[in-house]
N, C-alpha and C positions, 0 to 999 in steps of 0.2 A: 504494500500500500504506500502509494507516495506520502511525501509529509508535505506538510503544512508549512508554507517559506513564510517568514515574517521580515521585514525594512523596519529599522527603525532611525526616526529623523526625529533627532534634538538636539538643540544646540547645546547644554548645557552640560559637560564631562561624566560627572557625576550621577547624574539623572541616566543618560545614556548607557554608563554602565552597569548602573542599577538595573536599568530596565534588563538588559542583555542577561545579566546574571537571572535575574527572577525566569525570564521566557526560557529557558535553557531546559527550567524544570517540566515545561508542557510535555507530553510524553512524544506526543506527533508531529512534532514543529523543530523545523529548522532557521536560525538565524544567519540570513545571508550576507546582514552588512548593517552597521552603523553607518549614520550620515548626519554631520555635523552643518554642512556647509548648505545653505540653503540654495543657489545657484545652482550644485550639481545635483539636486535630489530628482528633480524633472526629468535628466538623462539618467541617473541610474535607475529609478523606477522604469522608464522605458525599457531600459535594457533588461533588466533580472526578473521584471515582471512579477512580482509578490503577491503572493493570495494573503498578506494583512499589511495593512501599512502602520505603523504607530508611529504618531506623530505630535508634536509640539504645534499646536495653530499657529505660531509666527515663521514656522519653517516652510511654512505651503504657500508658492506662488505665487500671486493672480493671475500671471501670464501664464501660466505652465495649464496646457490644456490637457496634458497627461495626469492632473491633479485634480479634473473635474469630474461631478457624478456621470455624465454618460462614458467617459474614458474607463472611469471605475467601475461601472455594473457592465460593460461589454468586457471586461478584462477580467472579472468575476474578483477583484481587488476591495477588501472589507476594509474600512480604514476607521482606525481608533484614536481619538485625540487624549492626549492628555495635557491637562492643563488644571488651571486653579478656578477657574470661571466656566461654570456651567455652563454658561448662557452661550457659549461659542459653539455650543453644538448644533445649536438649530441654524446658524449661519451655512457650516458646511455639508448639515445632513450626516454625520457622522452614523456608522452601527454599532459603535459603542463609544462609551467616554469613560476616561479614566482619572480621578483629583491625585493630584502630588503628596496628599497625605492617603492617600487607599495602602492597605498594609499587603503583603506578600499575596496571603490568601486571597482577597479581592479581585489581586489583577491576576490571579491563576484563573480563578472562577470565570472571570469577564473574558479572558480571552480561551481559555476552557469552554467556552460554549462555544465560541467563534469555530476555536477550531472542528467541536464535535461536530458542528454544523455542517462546515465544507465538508468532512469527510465523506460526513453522511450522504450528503445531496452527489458528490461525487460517485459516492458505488449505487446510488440509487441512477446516478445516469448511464454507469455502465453496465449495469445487472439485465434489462433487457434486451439491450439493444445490441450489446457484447454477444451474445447467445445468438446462432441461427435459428429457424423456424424449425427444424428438423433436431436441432440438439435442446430447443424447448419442450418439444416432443417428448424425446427420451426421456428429459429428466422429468415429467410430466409422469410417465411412465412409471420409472426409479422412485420417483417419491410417491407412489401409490403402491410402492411395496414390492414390486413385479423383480421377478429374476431374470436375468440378460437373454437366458432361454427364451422366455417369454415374453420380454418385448420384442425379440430377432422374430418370434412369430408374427405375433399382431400387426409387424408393421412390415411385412415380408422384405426381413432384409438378414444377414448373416450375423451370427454370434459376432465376428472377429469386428464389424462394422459398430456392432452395440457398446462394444469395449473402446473400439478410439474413441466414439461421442462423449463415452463417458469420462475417460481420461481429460479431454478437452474439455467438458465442462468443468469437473473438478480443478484444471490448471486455472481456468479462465475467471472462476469467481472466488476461488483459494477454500472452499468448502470437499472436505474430504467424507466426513460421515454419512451417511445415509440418511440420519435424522438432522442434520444440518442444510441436506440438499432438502429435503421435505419443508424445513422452516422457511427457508429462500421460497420454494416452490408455493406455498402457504400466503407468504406476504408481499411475491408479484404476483399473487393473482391467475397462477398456472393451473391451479387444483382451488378446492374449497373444503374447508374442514373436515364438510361431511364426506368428500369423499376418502379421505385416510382412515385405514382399515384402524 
């Protein structure tokens, strides 16, 4: 599973390392880079492309068009202010905010959702669409209990065919168990409750 890259732009030493030290602890998140200098924060956000930005509101632009809402929700980029003034939030539309006295646990929490968020929304966009129609099938099949026998029947095609679909789905959504491919199959909507034995 990919991680979760985070930018963080403050100008303030201390602050910046603070912050770096506390993100380190997210379990899914990689810090790509400090950025102090306000002038280069618009090209290197362009270049690294961050799925969080954290940021000090006097390091953001006005020019930099790479730092405005539609750059950031086409680029799927969540950006976190932190500052002492609430009220800065609704200027930039922020997805979250963060005060310079919030203690450790806080800003785990805060960006702790951020990240569950992306994750989530990420394998919920690879989960069907990752899958052919024919290895939807199978696992349709697989998690209605059926043995490779017996889907090779129903769906007249060979044991040894039933086995690479299988292989392939299990490489492609990292679910190995039987009752894990079922819970997948469950909550895209492949099978319905009622039909697991």
């Amino acid at each position: 599973m990919p991680k979760t890259t985070i930018l963080i732009a403050e100008n303030t030493c201390l602050i910046r390392k603070g912050l770096r030290s506390v993100t380190q602890k997210l379990g899914n998140a990689e810090i790509l880079q400090s950025v102090s200098n306000k002038e280069e924060l618009c090209e290197i956000v362009n270049r690294l492309k961050p799925d969080i930005l954290i940021a000090n509101p006097s390091m953001l632009n006005s020019d930099c068009e790479d730092l405005k809402r539609p750059f950031m929700i086409a680029n799927k980029m969540s950006l976190v202010l932190i500052s002492d003034d609430k009220s800065i939030d609704t200027k930039y539309k922020a997805d979250a905010f963060l005060h310079y006295k919030d203690n450790q646990n806080k800003i785990l929490a805060v960006l702790g959702e951020i990240v569950d968020a992306k994750t989530e929304k990420d394998s919920n966009n690879k989960s069907n669409d990752t899958l052919s129609a024919r290895e939807q099938n199978i696992l349709k099949h697989i998690a209605l209990g059926l043995t490779n026998k017996e889907i090779a029947d129903q769906l007249f095609i060979s044991i040894h065919t039933v086995v690479t679909h299988r292989k392939n789905i299990t490489q492609k959504l990292g679910i190995k168990s039987v009752s894990g491919l079922t819970v997948y199959a469950i909550l895209n909507n492949l099978i319905s409750m009622d039909e697991v034995k």
